[in-house]
C-alpha atoms as an extended CHARMM CRD file, in Angstrom:
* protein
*
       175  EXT
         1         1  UNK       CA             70.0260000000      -53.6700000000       97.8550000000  PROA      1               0.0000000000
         2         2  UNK       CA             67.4700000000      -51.8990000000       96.0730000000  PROA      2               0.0000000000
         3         3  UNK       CA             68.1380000000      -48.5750000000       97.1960000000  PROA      3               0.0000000000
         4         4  UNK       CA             71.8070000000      -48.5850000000       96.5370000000  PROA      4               0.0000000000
         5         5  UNK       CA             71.1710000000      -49.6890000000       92.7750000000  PROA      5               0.0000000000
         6         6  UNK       CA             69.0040000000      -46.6920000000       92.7990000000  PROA      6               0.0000000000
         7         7  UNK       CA             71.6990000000      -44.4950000000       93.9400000000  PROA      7               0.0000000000
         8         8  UNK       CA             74.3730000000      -45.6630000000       91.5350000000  PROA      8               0.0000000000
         9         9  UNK       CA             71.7880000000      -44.5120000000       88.6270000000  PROA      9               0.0000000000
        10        10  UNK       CA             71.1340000000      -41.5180000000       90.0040000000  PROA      10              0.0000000000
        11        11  UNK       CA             75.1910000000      -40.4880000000       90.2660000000  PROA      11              0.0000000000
        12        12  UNK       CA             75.6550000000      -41.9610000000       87.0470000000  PROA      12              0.0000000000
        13        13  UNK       CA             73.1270000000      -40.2340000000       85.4080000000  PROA      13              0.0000000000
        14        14  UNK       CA             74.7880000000      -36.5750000000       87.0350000000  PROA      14              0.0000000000
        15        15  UNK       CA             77.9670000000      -37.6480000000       85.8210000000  PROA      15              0.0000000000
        16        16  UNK       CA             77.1930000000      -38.6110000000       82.0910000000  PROA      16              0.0000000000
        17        17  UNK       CA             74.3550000000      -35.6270000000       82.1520000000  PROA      17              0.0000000000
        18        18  UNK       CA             76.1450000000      -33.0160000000       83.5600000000  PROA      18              0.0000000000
        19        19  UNK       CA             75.8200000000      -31.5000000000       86.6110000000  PROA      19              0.0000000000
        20        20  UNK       CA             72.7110000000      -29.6150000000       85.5870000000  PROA      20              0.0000000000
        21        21  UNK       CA             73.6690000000      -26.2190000000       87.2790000000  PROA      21              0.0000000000
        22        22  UNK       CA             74.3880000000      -24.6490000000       84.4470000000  PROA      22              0.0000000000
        23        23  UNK       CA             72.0480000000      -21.9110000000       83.5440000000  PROA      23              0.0000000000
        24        24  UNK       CA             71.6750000000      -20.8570000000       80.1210000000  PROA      24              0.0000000000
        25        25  UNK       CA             73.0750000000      -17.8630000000       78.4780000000  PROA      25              0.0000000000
        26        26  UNK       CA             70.1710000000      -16.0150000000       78.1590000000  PROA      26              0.0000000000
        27        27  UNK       CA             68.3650000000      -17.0460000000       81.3380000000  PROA      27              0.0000000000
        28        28  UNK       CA             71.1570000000      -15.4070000000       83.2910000000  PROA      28              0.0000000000
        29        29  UNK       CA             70.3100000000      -13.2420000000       85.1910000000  PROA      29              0.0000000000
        30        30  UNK       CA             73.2470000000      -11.8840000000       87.6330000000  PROA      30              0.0000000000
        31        31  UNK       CA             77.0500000000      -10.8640000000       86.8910000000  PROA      31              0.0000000000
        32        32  UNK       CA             77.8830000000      -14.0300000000       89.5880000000  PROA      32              0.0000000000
        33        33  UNK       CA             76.5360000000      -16.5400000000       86.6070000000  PROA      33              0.0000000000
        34        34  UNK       CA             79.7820000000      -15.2170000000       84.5780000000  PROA      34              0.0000000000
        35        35  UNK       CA             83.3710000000      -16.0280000000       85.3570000000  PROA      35              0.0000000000
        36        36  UNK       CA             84.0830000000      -12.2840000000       86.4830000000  PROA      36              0.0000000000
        37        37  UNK       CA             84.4400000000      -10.1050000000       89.2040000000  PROA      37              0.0000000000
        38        38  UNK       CA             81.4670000000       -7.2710000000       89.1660000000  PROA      38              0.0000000000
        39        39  UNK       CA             83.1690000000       -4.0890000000       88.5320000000  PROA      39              0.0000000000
        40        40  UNK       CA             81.8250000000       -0.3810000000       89.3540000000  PROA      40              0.0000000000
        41        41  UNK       CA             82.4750000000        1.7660000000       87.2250000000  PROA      41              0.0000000000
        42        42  UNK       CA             80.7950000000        4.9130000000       88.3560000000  PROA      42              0.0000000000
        43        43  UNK       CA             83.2840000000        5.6280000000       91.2750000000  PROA      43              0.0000000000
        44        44  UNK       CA             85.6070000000        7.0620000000       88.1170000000  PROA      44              0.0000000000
        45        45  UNK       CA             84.1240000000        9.8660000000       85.9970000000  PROA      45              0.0000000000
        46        46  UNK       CA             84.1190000000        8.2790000000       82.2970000000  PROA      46              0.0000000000
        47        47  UNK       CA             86.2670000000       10.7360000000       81.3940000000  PROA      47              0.0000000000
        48        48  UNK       CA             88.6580000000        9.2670000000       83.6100000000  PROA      48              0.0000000000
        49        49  UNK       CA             87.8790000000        5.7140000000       82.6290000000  PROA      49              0.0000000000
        50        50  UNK       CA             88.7750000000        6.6220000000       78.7090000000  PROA      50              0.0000000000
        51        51  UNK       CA             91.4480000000        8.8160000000       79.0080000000  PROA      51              0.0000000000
        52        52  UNK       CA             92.5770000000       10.6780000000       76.3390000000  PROA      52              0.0000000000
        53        53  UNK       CA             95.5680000000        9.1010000000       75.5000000000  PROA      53              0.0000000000
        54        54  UNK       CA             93.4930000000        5.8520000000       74.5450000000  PROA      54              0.0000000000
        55        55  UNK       CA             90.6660000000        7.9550000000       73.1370000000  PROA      55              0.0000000000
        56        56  UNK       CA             93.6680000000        9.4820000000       70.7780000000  PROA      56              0.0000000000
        57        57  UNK       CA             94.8790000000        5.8080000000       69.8340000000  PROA      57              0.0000000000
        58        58  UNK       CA             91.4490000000        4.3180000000       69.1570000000  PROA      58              0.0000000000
        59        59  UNK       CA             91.1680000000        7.0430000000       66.6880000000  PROA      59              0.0000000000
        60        60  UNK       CA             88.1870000000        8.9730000000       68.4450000000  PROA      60              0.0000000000
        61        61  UNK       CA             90.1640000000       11.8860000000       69.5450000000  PROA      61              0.0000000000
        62        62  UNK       CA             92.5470000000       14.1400000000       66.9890000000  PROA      62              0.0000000000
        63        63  UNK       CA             96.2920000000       14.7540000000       68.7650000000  PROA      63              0.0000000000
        64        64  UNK       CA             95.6830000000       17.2830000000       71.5950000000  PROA      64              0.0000000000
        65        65  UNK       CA             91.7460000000       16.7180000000       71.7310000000  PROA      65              0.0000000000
        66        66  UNK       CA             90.3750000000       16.0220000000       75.2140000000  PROA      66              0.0000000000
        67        67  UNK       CA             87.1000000000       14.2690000000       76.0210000000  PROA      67              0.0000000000
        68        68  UNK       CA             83.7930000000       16.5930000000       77.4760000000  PROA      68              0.0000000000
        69        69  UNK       CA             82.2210000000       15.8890000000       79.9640000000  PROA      69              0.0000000000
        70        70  UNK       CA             78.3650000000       16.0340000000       79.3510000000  PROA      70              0.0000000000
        71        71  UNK       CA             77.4320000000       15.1030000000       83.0160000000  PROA      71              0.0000000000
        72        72  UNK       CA             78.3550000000       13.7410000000       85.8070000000  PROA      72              0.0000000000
        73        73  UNK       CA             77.8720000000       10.0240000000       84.0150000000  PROA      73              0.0000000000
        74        74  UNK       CA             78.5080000000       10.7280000000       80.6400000000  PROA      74              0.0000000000
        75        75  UNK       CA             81.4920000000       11.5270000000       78.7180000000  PROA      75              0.0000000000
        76        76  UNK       CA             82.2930000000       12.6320000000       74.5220000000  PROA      76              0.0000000000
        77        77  UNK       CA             84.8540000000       12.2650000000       72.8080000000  PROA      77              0.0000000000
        78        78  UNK       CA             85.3160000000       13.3740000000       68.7570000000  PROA      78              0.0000000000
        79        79  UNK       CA             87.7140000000       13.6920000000       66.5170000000  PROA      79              0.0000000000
        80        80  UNK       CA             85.8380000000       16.4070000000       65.0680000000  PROA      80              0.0000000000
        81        81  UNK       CA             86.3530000000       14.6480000000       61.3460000000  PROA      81              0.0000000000
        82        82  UNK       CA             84.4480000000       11.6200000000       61.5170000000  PROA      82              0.0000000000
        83        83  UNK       CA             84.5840000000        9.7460000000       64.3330000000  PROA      83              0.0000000000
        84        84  UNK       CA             82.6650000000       10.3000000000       67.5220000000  PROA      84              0.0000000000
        85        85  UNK       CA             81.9030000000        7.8420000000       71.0600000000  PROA      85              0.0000000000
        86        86  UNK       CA             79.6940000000        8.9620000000       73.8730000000  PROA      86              0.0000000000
        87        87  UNK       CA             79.9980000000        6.7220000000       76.7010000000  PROA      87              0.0000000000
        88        88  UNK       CA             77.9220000000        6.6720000000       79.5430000000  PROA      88              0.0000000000
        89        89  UNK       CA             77.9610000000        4.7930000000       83.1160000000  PROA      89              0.0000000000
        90        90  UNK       CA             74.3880000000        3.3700000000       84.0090000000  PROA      90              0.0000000000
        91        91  UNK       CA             73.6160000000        2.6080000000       87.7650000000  PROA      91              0.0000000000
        92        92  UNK       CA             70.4480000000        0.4370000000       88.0940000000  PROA      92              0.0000000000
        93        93  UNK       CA             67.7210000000        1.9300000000       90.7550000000  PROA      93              0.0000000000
        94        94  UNK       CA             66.1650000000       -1.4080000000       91.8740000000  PROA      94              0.0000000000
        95        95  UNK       CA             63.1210000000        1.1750000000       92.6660000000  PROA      95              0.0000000000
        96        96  UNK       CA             62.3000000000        2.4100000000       89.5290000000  PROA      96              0.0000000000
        97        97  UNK       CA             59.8470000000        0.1970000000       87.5250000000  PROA      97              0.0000000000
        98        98  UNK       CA             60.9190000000        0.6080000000       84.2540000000  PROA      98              0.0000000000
        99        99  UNK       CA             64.6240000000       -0.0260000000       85.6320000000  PROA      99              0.0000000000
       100       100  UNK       CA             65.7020000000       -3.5960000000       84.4280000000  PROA      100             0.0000000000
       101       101  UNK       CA             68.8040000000       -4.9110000000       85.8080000000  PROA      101             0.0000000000
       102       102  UNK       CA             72.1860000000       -4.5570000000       83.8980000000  PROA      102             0.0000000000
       103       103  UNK       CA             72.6720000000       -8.6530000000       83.1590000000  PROA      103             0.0000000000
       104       104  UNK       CA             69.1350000000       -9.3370000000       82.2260000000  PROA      104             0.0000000000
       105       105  UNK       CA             68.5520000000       -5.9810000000       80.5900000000  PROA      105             0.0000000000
       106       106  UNK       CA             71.9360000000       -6.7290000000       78.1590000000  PROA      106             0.0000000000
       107       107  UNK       CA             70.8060000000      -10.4150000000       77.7520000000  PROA      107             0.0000000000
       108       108  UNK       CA             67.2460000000       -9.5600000000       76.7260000000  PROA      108             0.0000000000
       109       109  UNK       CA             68.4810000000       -7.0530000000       73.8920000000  PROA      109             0.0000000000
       110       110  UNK       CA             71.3590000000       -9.8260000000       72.6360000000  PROA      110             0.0000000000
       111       111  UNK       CA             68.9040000000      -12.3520000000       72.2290000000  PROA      111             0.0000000000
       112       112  UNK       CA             65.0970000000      -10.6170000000       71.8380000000  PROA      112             0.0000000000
       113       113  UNK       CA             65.9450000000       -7.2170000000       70.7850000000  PROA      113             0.0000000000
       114       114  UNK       CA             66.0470000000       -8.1750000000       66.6690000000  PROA      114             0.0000000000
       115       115  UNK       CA             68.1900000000       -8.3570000000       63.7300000000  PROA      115             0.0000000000
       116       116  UNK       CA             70.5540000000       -5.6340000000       63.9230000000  PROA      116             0.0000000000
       117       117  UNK       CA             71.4530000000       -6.9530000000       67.8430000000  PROA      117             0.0000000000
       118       118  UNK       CA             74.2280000000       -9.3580000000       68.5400000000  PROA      118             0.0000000000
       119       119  UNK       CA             75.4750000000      -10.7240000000       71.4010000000  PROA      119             0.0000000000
       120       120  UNK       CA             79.1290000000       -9.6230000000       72.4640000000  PROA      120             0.0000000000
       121       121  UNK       CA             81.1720000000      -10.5610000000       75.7560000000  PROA      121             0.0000000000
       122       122  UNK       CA             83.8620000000       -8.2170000000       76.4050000000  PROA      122             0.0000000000
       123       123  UNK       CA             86.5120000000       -9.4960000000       78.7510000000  PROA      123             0.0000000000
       124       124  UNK       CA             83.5340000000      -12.0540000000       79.5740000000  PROA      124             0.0000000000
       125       125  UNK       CA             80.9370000000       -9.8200000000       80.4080000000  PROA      125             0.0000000000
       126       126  UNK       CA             77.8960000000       -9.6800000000       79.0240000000  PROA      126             0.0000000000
       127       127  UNK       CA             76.2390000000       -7.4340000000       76.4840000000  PROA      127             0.0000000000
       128       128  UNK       CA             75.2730000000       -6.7240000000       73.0740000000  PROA      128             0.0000000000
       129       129  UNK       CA             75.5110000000       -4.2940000000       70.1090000000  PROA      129             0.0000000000
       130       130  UNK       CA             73.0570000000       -2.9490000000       67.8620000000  PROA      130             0.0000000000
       131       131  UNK       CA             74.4280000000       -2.0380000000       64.8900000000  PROA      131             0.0000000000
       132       132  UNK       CA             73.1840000000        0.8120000000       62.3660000000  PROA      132             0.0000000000
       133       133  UNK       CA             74.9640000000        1.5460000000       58.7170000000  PROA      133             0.0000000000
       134       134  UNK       CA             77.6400000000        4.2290000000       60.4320000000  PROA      134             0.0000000000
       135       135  UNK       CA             77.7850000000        3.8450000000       63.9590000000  PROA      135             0.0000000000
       136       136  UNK       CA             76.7490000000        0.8420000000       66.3430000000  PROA      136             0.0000000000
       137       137  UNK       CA             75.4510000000        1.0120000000       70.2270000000  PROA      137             0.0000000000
       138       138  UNK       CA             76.8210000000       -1.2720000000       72.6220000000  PROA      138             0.0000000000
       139       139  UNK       CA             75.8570000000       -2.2640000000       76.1820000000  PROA      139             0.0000000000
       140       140  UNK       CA             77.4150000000       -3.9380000000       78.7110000000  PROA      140             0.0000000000
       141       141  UNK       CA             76.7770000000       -5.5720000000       82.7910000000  PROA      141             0.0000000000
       142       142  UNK       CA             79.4160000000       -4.8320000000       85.0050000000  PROA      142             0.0000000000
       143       143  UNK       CA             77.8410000000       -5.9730000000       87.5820000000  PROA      143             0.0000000000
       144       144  UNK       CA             74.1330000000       -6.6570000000       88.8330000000  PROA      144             0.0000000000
       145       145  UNK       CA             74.0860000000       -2.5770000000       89.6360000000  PROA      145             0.0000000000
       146       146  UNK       CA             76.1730000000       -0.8540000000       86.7220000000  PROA      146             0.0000000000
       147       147  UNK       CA             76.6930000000       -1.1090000000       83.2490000000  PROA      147             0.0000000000
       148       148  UNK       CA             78.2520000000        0.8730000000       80.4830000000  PROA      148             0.0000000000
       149       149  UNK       CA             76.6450000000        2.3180000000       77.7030000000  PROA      149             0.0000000000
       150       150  UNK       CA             78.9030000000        2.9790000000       74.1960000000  PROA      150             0.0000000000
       151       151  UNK       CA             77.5710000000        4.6990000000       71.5460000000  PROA      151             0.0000000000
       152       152  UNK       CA             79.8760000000        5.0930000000       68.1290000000  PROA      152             0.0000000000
       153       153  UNK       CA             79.7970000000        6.8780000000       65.2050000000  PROA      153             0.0000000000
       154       154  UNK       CA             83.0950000000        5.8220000000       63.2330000000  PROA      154             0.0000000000
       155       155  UNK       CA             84.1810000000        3.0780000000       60.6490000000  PROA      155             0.0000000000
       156       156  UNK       CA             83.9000000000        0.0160000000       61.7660000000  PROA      156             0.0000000000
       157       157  UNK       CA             81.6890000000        0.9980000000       64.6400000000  PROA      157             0.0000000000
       158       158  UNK       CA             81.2180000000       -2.1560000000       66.4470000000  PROA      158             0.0000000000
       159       159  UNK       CA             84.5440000000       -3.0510000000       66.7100000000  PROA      159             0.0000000000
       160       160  UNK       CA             85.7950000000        0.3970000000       67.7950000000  PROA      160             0.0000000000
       161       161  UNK       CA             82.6740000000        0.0260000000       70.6270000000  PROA      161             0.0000000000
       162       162  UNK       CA             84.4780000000       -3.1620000000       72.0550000000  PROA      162             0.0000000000
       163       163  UNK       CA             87.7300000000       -1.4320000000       72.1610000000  PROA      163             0.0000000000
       164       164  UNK       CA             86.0670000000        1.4000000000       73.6330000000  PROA      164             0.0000000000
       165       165  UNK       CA             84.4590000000       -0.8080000000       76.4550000000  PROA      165             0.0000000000
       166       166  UNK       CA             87.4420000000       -2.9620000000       76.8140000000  PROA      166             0.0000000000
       167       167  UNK       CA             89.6010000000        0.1400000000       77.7270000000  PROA      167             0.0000000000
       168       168  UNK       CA             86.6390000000        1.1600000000       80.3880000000  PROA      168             0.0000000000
       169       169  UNK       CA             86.8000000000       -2.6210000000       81.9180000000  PROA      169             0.0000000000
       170       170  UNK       CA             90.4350000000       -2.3160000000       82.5850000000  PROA      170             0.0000000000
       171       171  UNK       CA             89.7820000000        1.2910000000       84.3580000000  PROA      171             0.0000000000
       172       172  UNK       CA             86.6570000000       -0.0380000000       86.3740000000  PROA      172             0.0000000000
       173       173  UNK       CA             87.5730000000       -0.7850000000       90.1070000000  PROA      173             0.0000000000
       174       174  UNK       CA             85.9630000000       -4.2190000000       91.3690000000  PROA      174             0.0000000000
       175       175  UNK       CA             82.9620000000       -3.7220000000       93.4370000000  PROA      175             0.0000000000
């Protein structure tokens, strides 16, 4: 009789705790710990990924502008007035030391990386942005290999960042 007592505290205590699975935010460390599918955005050129139709309507490319490639993972796009976005597709190397993985690597800027980082989940996945008086970084886990990197110069910076990366998201292929 004992024993069975001891049982019904036990699943009581998982039902009024919780399940206790639940990892916190920034002790995640894999795109699986998020309620998304891992994406990979490198099999698309980021030129391809922004194309220059929503480059135009975010306001980072003037009517007839096209973005430049910078290399074969890096895209610009300006306006040539006063907006400007670089984005950039990361691919982690699991053999490189210095290499940090994409979930981690976004989660320890969000939440260690100072004052002028914040948090940001963009169509739920994970990243941050650091924000400077005219323009504002952002980076963001696709999945446990890639990320995107979003660098803007423009008004409202951040914002136009997210917009930036949502567009990307939308254009990345699941893994």
């Amino acid at each position: 009789m004992r024993g069975w007592r001891w049982a019904a505290v036990a699943v009581t205590a998982m039902l009024v705790g919780g399940c206790g699975g639940e990892v916190d935010l920034a002790d995640r460390d894999s795109i699986d710990q998020f309620d998304v599918p891992p994406l990979d955005p490198s099999v698309r050129h980021p030129c391809d990924l922004l194309t220059d139709e929503t480059a135009i309507e975010l306001g980072l490319l003037a009517e007839g502008g096209s973005g430049s490639p910078q290399s074969d993972d890096n895209c610009f796009f300006t306006d040539a007035v006063d907006s400007s976005v670089d984005v950039r597709v990361e691919t982690h190397d699991p053999d490189a030391e210095e290499d940090e993985p994409p979930v981690p690597r976004a989660l320890s800027a969000a939440f260690e990386g100072g004052e002028a980082y914040e948090y940001v989940a963009v169509e739920g996945y994970p990243g941050y942005t650091e924000a400077f008086p005219d323009s504002c970084n952002l980076g963001l886990a696709t999945s446990d290999e890639h990320s995107l990197f979003v660098q803007v110069s423009a008004d409202d910076a951040c914002e136009t960042a997210i917009q930036t990366a949502r567009s990307l998201i939308t254009a990345s292929p699941e893994l």
